[in-house]
C-alpha atoms as a printed R data frame, in Angstrom:
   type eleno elety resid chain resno       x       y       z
1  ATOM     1    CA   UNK     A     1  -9.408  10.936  13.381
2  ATOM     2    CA   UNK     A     2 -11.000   7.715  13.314
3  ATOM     3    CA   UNK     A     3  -9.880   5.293  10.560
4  ATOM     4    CA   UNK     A     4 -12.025   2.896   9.317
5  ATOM     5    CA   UNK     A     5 -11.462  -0.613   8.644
6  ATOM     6    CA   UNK     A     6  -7.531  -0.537   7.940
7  ATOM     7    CA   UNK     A     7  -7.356  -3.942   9.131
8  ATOM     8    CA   UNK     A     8  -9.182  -5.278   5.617
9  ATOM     9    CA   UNK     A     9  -7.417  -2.618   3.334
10 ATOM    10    CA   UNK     A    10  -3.889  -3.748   4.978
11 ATOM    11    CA   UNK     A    11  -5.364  -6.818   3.270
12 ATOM    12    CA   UNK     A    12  -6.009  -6.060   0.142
13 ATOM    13    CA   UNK     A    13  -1.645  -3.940   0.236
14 ATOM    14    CA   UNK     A    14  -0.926  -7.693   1.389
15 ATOM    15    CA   UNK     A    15  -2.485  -8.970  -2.010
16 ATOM    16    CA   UNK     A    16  -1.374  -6.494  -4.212
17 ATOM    17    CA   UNK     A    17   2.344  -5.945  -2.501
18 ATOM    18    CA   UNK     A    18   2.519 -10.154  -3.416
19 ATOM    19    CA   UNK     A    19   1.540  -9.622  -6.725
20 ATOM    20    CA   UNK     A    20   4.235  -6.794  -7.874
21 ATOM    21    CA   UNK     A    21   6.626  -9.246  -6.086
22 ATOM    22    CA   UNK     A    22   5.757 -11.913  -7.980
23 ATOM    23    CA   UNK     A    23   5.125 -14.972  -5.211
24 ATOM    24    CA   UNK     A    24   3.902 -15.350  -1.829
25 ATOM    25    CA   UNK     A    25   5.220 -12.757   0.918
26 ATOM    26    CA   UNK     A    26   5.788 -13.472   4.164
27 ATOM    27    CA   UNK     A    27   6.444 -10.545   6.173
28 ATOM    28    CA   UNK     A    28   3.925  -8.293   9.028
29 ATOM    29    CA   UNK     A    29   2.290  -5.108   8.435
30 ATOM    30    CA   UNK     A    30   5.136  -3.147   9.843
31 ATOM    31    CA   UNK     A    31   8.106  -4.697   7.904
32 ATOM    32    CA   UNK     A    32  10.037  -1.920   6.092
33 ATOM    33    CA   UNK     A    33   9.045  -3.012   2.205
34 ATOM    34    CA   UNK     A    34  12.262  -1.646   1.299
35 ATOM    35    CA   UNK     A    35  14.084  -4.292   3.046
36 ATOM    36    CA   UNK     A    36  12.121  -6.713   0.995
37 ATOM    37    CA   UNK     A    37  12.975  -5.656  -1.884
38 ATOM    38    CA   UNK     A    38  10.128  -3.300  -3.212
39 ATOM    39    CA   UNK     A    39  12.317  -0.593  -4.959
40 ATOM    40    CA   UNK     A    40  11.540   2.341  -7.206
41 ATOM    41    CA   UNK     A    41  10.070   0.028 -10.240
42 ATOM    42    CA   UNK     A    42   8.065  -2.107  -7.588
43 ATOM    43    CA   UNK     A    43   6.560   0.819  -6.014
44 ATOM    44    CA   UNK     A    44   5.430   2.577  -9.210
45 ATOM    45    CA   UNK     A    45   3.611  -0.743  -9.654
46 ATOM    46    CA   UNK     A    46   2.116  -1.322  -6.941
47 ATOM    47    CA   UNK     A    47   0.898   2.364  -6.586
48 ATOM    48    CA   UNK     A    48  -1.159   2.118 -10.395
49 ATOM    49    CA   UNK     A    49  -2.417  -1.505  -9.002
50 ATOM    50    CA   UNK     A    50  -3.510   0.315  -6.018
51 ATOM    51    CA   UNK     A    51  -5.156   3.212  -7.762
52 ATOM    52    CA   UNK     A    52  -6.859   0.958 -10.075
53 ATOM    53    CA   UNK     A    53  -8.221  -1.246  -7.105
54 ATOM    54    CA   UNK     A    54  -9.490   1.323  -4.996
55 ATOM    55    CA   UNK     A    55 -10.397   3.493  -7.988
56 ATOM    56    CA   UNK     A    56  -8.268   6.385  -7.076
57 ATOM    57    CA   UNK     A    57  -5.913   8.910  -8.287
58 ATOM    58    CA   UNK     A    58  -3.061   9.042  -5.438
59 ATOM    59    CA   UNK     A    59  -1.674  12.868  -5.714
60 ATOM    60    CA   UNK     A    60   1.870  13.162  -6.335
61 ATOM    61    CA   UNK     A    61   2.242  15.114  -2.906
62 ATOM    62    CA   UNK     A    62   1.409  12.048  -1.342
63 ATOM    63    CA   UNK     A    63   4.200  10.148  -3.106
64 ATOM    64    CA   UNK     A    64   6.673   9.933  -0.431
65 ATOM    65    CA   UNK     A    65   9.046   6.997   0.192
66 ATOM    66    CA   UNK     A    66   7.824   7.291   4.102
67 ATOM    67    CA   UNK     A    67   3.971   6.384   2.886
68 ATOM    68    CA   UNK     A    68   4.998   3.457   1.164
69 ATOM    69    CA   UNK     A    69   7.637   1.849   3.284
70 ATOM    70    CA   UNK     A    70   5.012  -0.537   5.207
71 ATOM    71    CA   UNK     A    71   1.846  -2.136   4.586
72 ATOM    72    CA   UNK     A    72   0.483  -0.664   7.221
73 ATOM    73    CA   UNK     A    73   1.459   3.052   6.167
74 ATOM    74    CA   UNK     A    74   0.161   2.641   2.575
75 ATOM    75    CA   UNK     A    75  -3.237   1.406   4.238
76 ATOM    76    CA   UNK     A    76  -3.256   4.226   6.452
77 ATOM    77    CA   UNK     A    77  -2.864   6.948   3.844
78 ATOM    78    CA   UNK     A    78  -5.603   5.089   1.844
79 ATOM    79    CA   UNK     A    79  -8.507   4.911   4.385
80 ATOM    80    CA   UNK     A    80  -7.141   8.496   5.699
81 ATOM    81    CA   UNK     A    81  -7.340  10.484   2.829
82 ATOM    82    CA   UNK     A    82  -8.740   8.671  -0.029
83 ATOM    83    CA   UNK     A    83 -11.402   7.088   1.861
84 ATOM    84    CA   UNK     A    84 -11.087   3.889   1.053
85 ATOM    85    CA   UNK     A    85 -13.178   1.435   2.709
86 ATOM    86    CA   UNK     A    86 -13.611  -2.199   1.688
C-alpha cells in the first residue's frame, strides 16, 4: 500500500505535537514521544487536535500507545486509514 504524502502530514504531527507541548520541539520523526514527555494527558490532546485538524473521528481500536509513540507512526496511521492527505 502506497501512502500518500506522509512527508507533509508528519508536518502538520510536528505542529500540533509543539502545540500540546507548549514551545518549540526539537526532536526527528522517529523519536519515541514518550521520551519527550508526551504522556497520557498530552496524548488525549493531541489526538482531539488531530481529529479536529484532519476532520476525523480516530476509532478507539486504533488508540494504541504503539500508534502514537512517533511522529512518524501517528502520520502513518493517518494517511493509511483515515486518508488524510494535505
Amino acid at each position: 500500500m502506497t501512502i500518500p504524502m506522509v512527508s507533509i502530514v508528519e508536518r502538520i504531527v510536528f505542529e500540533k505535537i509543539s502545540e500540546v507541548f507548549n514551545r518549540e520541539v526539537q526532536i526527528s520523526y522517529d523519536t519515541d514521544l514518550r521520551n519527550e514527555g508526551l504522556d497520557s494527558v498530552k496524548t488525549i490532546e493531541l489526538i482531539v487536535n488531530l481529529e479536529i485538524e484532519f476532520d476525523i473521528e480516530i476509532d478507539d481500536q486504533d488508540l494504541l500507545v504503539e500508534n502514537f509513540s512517533t511522529i512518524h507512526k501517528i502520520a502513518i496511521l493517518l494517511s493509511g486509514k483515515y486518508g488524510v492527505k494535505q
